[in-house]
Every structure is written in C-alpha cells, then in structure tokens.
KERO-153184 format. One line per field, with one value per residue: residue number from 1; y negated, x negated, z of N, C-alpha, C in turn. Coordinates in Angstrom, 1 decimal, always signed. Example, Ala and Ser with C-alpha at 12.3 -4.5 7.8 and 13.67 -1.06 7.14 Angstrom:
<atoms>
i c(1 | 2)
n.v c(+5.7 | +2.2)
n.u c(-13.2 | -12.8)
n.w c(+7.8 | +7.1)
ca.v c(+4.5 | +1.1)
ca.u c(-12.3 | -13.7)
ca.w c(+7.8 | +7.1)
c.v c(+3.3 | +0.0)
c.u c(-13.2 | -12.9)
c.w c(+7.8 | +7.9)
</atoms>
This chain:
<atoms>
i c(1 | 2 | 3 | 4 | 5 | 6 | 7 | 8 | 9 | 10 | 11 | 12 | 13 | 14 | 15 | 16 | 17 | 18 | 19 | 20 | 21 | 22 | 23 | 24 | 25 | 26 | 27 | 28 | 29 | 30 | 31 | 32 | 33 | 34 | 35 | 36 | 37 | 38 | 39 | 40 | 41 | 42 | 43 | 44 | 45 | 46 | 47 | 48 | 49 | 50 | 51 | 52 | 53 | 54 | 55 | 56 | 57 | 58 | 59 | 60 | 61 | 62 | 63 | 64 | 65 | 66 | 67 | 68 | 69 | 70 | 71 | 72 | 73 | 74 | 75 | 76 | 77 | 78 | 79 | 80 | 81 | 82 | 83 | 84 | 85 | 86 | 87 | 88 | 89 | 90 | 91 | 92 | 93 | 94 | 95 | 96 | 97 | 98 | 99 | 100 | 101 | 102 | 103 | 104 | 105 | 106 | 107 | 108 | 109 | 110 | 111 | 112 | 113 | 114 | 115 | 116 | 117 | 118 | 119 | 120 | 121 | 122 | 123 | 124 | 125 | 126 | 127 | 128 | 129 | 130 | 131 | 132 | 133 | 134 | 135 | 136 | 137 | 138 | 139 | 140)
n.v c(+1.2 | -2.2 | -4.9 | -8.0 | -9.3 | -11.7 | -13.5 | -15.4 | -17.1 | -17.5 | -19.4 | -18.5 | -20.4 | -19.9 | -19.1 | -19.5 | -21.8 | -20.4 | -17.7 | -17.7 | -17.9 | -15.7 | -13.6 | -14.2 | -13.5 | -10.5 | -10.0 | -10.2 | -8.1 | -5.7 | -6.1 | -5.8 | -2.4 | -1.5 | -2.7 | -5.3 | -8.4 | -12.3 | -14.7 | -17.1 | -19.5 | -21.7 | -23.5 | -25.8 | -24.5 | -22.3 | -19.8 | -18.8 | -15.8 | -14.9 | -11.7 | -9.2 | -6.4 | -2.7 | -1.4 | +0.4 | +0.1 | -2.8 | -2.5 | -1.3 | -2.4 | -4.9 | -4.0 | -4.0 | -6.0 | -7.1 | -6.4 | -8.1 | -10.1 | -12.5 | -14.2 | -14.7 | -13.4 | -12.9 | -12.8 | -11.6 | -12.8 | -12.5 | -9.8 | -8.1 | -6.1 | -6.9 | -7.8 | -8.7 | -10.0 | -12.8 | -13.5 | -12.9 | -12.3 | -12.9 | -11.8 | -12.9 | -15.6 | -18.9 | -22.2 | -24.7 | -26.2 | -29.7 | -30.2 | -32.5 | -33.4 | -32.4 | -31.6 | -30.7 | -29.3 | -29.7 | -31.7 | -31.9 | -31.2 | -32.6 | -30.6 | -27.8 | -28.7 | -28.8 | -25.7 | -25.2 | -25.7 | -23.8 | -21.6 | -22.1 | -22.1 | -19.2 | -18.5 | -18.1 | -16.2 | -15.2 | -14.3 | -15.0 | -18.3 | -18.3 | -17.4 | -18.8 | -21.7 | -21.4 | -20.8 | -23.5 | -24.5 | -23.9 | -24.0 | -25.3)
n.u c(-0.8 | +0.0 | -1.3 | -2.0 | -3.9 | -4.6 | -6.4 | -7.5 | -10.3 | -13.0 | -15.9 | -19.4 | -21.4 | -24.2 | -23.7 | -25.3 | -25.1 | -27.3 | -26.5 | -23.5 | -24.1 | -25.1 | -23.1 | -20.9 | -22.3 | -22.7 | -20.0 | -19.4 | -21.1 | -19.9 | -17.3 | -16.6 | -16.6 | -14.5 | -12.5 | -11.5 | -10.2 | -10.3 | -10.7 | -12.6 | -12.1 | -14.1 | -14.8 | -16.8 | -16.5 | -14.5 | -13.4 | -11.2 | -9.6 | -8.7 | -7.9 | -7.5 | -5.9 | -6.0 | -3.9 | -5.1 | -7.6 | -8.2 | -7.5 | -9.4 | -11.5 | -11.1 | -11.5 | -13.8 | -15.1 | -13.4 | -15.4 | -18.1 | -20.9 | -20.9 | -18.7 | -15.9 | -12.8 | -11.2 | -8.1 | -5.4 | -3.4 | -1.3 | -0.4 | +0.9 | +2.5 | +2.3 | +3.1 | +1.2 | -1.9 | -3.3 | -6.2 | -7.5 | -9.9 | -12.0 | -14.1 | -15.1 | -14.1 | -14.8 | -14.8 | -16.1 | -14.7 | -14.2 | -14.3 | -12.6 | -11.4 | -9.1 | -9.1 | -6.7 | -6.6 | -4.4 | -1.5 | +0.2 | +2.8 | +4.3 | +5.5 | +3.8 | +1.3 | +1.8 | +2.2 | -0.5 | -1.8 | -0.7 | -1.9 | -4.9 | -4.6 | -3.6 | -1.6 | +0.7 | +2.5 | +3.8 | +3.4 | +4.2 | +3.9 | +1.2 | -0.4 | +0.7 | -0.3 | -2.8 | -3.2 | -3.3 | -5.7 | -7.9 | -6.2 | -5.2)
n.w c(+0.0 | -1.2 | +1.0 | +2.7 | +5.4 | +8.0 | +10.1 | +12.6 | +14.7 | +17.7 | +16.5 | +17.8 | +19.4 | +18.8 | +15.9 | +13.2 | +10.3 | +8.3 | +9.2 | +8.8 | +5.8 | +5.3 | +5.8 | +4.1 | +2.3 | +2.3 | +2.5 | -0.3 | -1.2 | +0.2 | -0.3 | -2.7 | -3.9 | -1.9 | -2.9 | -1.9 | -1.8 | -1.1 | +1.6 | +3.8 | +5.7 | +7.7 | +10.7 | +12.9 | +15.0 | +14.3 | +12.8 | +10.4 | +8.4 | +5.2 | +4.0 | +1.3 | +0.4 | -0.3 | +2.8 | +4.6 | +4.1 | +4.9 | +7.9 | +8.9 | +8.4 | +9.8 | +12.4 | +12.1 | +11.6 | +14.6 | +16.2 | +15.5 | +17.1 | +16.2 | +16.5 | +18.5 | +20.5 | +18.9 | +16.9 | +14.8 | +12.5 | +10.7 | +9.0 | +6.5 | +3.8 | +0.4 | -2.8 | -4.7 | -5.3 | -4.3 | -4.8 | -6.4 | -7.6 | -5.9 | -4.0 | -1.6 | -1.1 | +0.1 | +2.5 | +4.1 | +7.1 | +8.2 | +11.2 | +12.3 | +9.8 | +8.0 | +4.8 | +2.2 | -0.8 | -2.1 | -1.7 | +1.3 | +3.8 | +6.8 | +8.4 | +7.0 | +8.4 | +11.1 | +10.7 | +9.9 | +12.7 | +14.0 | +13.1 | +13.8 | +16.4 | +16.6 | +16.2 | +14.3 | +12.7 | +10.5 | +6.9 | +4.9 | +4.6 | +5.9 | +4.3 | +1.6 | +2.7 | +2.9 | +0.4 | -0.4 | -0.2 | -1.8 | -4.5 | -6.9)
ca.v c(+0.0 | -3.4 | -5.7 | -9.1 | -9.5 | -13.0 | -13.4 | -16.5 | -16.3 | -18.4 | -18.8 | -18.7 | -21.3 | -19.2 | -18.5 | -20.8 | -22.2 | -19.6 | -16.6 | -18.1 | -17.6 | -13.8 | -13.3 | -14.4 | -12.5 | -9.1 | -9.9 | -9.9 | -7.0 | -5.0 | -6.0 | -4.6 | -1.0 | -1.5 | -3.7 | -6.3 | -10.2 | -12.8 | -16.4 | -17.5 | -21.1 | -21.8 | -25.0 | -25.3 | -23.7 | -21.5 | -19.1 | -18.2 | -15.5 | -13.8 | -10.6 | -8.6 | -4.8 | -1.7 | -1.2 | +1.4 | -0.4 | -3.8 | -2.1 | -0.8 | -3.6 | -5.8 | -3.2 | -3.8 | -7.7 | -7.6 | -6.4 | -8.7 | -10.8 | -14.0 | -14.7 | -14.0 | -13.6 | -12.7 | -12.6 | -11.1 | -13.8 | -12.0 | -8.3 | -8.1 | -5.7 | -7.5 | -7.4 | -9.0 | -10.6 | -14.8 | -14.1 | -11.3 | -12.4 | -13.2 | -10.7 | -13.7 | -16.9 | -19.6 | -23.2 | -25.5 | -27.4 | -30.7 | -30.6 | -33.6 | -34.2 | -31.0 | -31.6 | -29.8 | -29.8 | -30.4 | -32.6 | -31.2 | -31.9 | -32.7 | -29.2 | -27.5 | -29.2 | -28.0 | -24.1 | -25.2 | -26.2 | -22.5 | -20.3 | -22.2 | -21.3 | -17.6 | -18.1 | -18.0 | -14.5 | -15.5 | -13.8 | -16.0 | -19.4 | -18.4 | -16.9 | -21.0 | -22.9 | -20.7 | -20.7 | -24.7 | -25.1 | -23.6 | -24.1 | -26.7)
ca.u c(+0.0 | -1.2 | -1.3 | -2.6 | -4.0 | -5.3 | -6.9 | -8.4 | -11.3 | -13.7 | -17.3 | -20.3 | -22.6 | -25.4 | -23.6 | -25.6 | -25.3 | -27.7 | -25.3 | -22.6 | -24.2 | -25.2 | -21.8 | -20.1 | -23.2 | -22.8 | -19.0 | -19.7 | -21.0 | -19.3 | -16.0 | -16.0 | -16.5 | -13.6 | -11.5 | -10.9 | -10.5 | -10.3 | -11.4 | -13.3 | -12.3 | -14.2 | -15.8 | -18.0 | -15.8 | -13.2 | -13.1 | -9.7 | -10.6 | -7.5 | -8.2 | -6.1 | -6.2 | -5.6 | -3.6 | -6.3 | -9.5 | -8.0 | -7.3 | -10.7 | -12.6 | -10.6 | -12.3 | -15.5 | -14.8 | -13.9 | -17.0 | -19.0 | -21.3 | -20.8 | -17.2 | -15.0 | -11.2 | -10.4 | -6.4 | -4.6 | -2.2 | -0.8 | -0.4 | +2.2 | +2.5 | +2.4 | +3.2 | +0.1 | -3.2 | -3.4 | -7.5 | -7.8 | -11.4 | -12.7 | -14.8 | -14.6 | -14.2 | -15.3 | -14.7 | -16.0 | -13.9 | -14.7 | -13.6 | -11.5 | -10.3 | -8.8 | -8.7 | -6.2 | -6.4 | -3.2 | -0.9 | +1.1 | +3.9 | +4.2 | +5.4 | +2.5 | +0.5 | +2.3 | +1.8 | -2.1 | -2.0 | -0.3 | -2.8 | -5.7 | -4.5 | -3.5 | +0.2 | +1.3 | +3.1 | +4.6 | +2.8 | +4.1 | +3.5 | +0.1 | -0.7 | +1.2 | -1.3 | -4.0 | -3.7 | -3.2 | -7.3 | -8.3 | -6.0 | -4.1)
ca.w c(+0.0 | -0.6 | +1.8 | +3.5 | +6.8 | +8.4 | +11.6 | +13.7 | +15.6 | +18.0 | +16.4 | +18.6 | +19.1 | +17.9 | +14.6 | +12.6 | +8.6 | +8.0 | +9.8 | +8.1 | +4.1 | +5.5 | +6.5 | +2.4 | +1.5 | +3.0 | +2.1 | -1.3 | -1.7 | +0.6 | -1.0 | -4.3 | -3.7 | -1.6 | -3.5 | -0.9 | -2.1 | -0.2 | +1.3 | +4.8 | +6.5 | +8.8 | +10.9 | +13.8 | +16.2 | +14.5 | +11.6 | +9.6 | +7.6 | +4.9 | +3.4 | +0.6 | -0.4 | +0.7 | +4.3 | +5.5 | +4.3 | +5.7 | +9.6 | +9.1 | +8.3 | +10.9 | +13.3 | +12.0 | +12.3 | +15.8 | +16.8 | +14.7 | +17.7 | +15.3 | +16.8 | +19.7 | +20.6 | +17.1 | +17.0 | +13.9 | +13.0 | +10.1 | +8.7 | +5.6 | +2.3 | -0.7 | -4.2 | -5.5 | -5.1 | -4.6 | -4.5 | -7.2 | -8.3 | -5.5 | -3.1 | -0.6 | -1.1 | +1.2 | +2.5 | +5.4 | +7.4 | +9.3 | +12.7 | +12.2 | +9.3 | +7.0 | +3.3 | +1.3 | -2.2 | -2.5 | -0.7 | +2.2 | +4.4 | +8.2 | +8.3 | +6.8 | +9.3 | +12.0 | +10.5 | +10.2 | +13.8 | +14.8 | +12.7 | +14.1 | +17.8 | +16.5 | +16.9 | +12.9 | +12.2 | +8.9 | +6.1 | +3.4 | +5.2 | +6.4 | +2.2 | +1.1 | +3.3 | +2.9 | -1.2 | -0.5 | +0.2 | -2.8 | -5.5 | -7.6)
c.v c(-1.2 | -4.2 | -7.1 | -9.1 | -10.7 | -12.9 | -14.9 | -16.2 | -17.7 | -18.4 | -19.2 | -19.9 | -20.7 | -18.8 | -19.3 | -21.2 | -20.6 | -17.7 | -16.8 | -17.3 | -16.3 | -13.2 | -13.1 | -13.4 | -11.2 | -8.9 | -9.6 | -9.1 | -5.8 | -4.9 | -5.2 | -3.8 | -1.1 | -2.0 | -4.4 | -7.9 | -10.8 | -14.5 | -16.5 | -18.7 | -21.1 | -23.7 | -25.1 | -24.5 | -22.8 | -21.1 | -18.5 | -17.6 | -14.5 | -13.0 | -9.7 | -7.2 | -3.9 | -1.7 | -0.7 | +0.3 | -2.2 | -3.6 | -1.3 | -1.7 | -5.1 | -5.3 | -3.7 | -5.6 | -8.0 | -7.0 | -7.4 | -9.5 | -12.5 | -14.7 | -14.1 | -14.3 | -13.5 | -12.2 | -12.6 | -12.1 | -13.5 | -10.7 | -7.7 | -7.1 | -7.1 | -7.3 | -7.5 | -9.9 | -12.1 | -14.8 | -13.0 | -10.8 | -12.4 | -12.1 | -11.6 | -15.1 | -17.6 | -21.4 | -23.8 | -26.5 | -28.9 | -30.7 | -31.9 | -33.9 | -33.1 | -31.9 | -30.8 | -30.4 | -29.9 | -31.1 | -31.6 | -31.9 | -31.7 | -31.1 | -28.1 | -28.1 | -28.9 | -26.4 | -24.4 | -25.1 | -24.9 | -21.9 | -20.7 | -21.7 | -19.9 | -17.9 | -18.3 | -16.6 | -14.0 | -15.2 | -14.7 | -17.6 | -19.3 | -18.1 | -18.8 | -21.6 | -22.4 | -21.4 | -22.4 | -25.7 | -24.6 | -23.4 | -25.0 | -26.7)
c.u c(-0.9 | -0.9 | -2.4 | -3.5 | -5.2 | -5.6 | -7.6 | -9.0 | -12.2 | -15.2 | -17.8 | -21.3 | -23.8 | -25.3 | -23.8 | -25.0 | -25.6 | -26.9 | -24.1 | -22.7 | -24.3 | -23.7 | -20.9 | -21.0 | -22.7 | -20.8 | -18.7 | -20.4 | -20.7 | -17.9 | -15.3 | -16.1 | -14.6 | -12.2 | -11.1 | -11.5 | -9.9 | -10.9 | -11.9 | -12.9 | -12.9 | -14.8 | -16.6 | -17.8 | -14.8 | -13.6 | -11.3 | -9.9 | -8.9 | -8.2 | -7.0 | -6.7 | -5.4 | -5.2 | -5.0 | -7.5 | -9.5 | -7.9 | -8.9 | -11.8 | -12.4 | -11.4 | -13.3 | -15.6 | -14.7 | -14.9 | -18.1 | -19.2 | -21.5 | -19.8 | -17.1 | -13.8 | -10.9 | -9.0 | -5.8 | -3.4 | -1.5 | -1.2 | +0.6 | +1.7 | +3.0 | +2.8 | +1.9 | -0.4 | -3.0 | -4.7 | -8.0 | -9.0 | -12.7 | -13.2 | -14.9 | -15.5 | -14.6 | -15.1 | -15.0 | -15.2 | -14.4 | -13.6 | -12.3 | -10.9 | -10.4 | -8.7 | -8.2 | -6.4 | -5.3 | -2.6 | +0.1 | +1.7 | +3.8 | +4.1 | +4.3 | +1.3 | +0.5 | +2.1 | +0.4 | -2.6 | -1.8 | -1.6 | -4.1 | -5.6 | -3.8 | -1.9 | +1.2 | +1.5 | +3.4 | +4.1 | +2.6 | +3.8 | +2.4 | -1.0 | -0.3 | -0.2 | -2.2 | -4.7 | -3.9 | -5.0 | -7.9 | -8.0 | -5.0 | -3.1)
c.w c(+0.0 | +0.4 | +2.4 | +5.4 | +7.0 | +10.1 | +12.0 | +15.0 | +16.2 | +17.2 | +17.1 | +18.5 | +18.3 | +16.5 | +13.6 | +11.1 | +7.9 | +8.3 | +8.7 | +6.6 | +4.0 | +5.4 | +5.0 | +1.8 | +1.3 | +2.1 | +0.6 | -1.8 | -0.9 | +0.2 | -1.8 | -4.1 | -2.8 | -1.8 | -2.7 | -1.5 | -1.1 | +0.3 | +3.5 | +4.9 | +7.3 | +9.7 | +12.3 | +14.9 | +15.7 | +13.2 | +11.5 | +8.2 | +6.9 | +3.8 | +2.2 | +0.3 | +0.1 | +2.2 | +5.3 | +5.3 | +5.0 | +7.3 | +9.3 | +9.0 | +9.2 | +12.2 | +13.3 | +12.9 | +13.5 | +16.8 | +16.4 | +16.3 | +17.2 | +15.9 | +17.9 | +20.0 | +19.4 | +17.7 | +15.1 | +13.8 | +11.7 | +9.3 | +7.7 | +4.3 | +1.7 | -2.1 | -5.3 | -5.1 | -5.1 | -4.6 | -5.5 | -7.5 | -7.5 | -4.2 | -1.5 | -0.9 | +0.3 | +1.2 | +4.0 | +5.5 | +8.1 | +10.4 | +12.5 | +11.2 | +7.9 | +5.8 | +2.6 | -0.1 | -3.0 | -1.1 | +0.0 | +3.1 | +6.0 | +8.8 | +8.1 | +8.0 | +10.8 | +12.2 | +10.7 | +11.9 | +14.7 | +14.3 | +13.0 | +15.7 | +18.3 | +16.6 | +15.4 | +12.8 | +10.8 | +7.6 | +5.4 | +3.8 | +5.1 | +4.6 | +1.9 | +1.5 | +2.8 | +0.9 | -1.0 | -0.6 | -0.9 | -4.2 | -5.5 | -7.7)
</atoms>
C-alpha cells in the first residue's frame, strides 16, 4: 500500500550544517532501492521530515529515524495511504527554514499558518493538510 507518513522532531545542538548535508546525503541513496521520495524542513531547532512509499519500508525507516542521535522527541504527525506521489522524483528533497520568518512559495492563508504552527508542535493529524502545506514550500 502506498502511503505518507510526516513526523516532527527536535534537532540537537550538535547536529551541525555539515550533519545536516550527510543526512540528504545518506538519504539519497538510501532511497532509491527502496523507492521512498520525499522532502526535509528543517531550521535550527526543528526538523519536519514527509516521506512517501511503501507502508512497511516507511514504519521501518521511521524506526531507523527515531534512533538517529541528530534529533529527539520525534512525533509522527501523520500516517495516511495514498493514491499517488506529490515528491515522485525526489529521493529527498530539502529546504531550510529561518527561525522567524517562513517563506512559502506560494501565498497562504491565516489558516495555513495556524496548521504550520500544529505540525511544528507535532499536533497536525490531517494527512491532506499536512501533504497542502508541505507541497506549498516547494511548488508553484
């Protein structure tokens, strides 16, 4: 089955720039074999990381993730079958945030802003909300 699953997580002080590029690295070629696409937000204190593929290889690699010593308190803030891919190409995409002041690449509504505000403090459930905002940072 395919499915989604997004998560938010604390990153560590120690998880530098350099951790970071390892991190898209490793992701990129761990992906493909597995067929898992995908995108990374993160900013100096918080990663928002959404994943697509397979059920099984996504609850398996959510595993792996919350062990990773990069992050802590990782919270699953969505877990949904799908019909089809919003990241089809991508083995994992990536985008930093600034602490203060988000830029969508598109324009969004008070609302939206209010869902950004849940899935950064893990409390977004909504598959398709959390997929909207998400596609909103990386496409037109």
């Amino acid at each position: 089955m395919l499915a989604h699953l997004a998560y938010v997580s604390v990153r560590k002080k120690n998880c530098t720039e350099e951790e970071i590029e390892k991190i898209l690295a490793a992701c990129k070629i761990n992906n493909a074999p597995l067929d898992i696409t995908g995108v990374l937000l993160y900013s100096e204190t918080k990663f928002i990381q959404y994943v697509e593929g397979e059920s099984t290889s996504l609850m398996a690699l959510y595993d792996k993730i919350k062990k990773d010593a990069r992050h802590e308190k990782a919270v699953m803030i969505s877990y949904n079958p799908i019909q089809s891919r919003i990241f089809p190409s991508w083995q994992m995409g990536s985008r930093k945030l600034a602490s203060n002041d988000i830029d969508f690449v598109t324009d969004i509504t008070p609302g939206d802003k209010e869902i950004f505000k849940k899935i950064v403090n893990g409390n977004q459930a909504d598959g398709a909300k959390v997929q909207d905002l998400l596609l909103k940072f990386f496409k037109k």
